[in-house]
N, C-alpha and C positions, 0 to 999 in steps of 0.2 A: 504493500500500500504506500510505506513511504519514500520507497524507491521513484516510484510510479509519480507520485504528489512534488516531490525534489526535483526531480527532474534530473539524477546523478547519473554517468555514464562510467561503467565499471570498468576497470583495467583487469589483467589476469594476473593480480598478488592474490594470490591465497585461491582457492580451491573453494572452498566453506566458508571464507572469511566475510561474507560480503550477507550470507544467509545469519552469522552470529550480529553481526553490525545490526543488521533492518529487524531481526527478530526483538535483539534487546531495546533497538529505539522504539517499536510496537509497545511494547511489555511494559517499557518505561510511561510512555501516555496513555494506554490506555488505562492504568491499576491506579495512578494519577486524578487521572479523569474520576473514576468514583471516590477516590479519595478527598477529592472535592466536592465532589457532590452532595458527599454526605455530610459533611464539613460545613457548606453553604444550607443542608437542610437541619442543622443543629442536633441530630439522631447521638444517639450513646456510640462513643469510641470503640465499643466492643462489635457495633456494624458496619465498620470499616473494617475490621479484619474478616469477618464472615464473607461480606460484597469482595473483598478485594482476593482473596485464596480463591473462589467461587468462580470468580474473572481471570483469573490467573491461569487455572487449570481449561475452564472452558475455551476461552479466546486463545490459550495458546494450543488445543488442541487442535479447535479450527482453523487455526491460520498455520500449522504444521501440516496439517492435512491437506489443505488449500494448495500447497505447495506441493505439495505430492502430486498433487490430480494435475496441478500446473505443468508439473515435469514432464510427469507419466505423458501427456499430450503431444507434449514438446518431442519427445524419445518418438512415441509412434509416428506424427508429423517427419519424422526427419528420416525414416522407416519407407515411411510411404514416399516419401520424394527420392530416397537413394533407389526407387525402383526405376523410375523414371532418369534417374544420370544427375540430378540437381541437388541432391543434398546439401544443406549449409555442415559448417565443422561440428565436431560433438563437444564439449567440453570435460565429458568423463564424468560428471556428478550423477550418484546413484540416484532415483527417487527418494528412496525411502532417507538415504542418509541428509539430504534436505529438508528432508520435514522433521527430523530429529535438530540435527544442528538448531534450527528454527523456533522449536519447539523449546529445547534447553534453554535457549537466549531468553527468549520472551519470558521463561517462568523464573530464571536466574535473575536476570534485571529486573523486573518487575516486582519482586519484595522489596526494592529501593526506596517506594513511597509510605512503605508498611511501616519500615524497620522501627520509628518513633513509637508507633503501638503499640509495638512486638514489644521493646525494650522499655516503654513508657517514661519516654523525653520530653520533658513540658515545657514550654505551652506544645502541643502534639501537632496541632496543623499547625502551625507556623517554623515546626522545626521539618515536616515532612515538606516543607514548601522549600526550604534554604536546601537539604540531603536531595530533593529530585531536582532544582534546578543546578547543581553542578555537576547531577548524574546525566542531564539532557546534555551538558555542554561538553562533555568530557566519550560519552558515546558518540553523540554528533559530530564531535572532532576525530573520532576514529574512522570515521567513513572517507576521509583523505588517503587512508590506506587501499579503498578500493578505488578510487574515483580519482580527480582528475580536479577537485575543490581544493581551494585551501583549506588546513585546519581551524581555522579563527574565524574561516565564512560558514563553515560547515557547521562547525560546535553551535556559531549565534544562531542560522536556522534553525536546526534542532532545539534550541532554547525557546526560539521563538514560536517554534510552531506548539510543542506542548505547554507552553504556560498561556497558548490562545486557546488550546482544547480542553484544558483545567480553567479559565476562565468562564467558559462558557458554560462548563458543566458546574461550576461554584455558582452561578447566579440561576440557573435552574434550578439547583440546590436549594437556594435562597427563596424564590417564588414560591415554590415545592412547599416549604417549611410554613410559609406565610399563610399558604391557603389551610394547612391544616388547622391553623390556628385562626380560624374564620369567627364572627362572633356567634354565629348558630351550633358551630361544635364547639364554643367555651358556655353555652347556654346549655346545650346537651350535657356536658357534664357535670355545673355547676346545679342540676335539678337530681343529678345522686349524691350531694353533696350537704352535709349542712353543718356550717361552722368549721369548716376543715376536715369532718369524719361526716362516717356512711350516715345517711339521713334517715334521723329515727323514726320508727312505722308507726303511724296512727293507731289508737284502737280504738275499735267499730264502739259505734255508740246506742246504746242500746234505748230501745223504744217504752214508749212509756207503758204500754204493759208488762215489759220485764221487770222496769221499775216500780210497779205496783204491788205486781206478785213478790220481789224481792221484800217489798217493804212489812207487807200482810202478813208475811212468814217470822218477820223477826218482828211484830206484834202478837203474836198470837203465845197464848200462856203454854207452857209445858207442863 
């Protein structure tokens, strides 16, 4: 995806190198991204590590997998035209070893926005904001090894592009958090409520024939 978004054109350093780089810059924004979210929706610290392993595993499964089916095409494609006399070159990456590569990056990097949580570093979003922007700039700038960027332009993209994806998803967050606290759901719950504890039950009031018979029975002589 952020190959594709960059606009980077890869050189041939490294074999694998270039699926570790884009996996862990994936991993890095995307785990991010709800770590802001949640952040911006004011939720308990403890659903940021639920949301964020949850995305971690998921997203990097699918985007390992994605890669795979990518290849796997690419391989037949180049199959089908070596019949024909025109294949382009192969470059020798397995499928599956790319969706692996890809996969390890994205869920390796991608605890980087956690690790405050993890370790409980306070204040917790504003230390996971300082640990993921010099893990954007510092992956980002690893991508000079594939590509053909400088390191200082590459890192600042990277910077730049996930603290606008963690923006967006922080003020979602924020909306998100405001509606739940709408005055119809602070009405809703302030009617189970009274005086700070559970709202104590009426008892039924009894009718004035109870009351009479009650009364006629403790008049009456023994």
């Amino acid at each position: 995806m952020l190959e594709r978004l960059l606009g980077d054109e890869r050189t041939d350093a490294g074999t694998y190198l270039a699926e570790y780089i884009y996996g862990a810059n994936d991993g890095i924004v995307t785990t991010f991204a709800v770590v802001a979210g949640v952040a911006g929706a004011a939720l308990e610290p403890s659903i940021v590590l639920i949301l964020g392993v949850a995305n971690l595993l998921a997203d990097g499964f699918s985007m390992g997998m994605s890669n795979y089916l990518s290849r796997r095409t690419e391989i037949d494609y180049r199959e089908a035209d070596g019949r024909r006399g025109d294949a382009p070159a192969d470059d020798g990456k397995a499928p599956a070893r790319t969706a692996l590569a890809t996969f390890a990056a994205f869920v390796v990097a991608g605890w980087t926005p956690l690790l405050p949580y993890v370790f409980v570093i306070e204040p917790l979003f504003e230390a996971a904001v300082v640990v993921t922007g010099v893990a954007f700039f510092t992956v980002g700038a690893s991508r000079s090894l594939v590509t053909k960027r400088s390191w200082y332009r590459a890192g600042g993209e990277m910077f730049a592009v996930g603290m606008t994806a963690a923006a967006v998803a922080y003020t979602v967050g924020v909306l998100l958090g405001a509606s739940r606290e709408s005055p119809g759901a602070v009405d809703g719950r302030l009617r189970g409520t009274h005086a700070g504890g559970p709202a104590t039950p009426r008892r039924p009031r009894r009718g004035r024939a109870s009351a009479a018979a009650a009364t006629a029975t403790a008049s009456t002589p023994r």
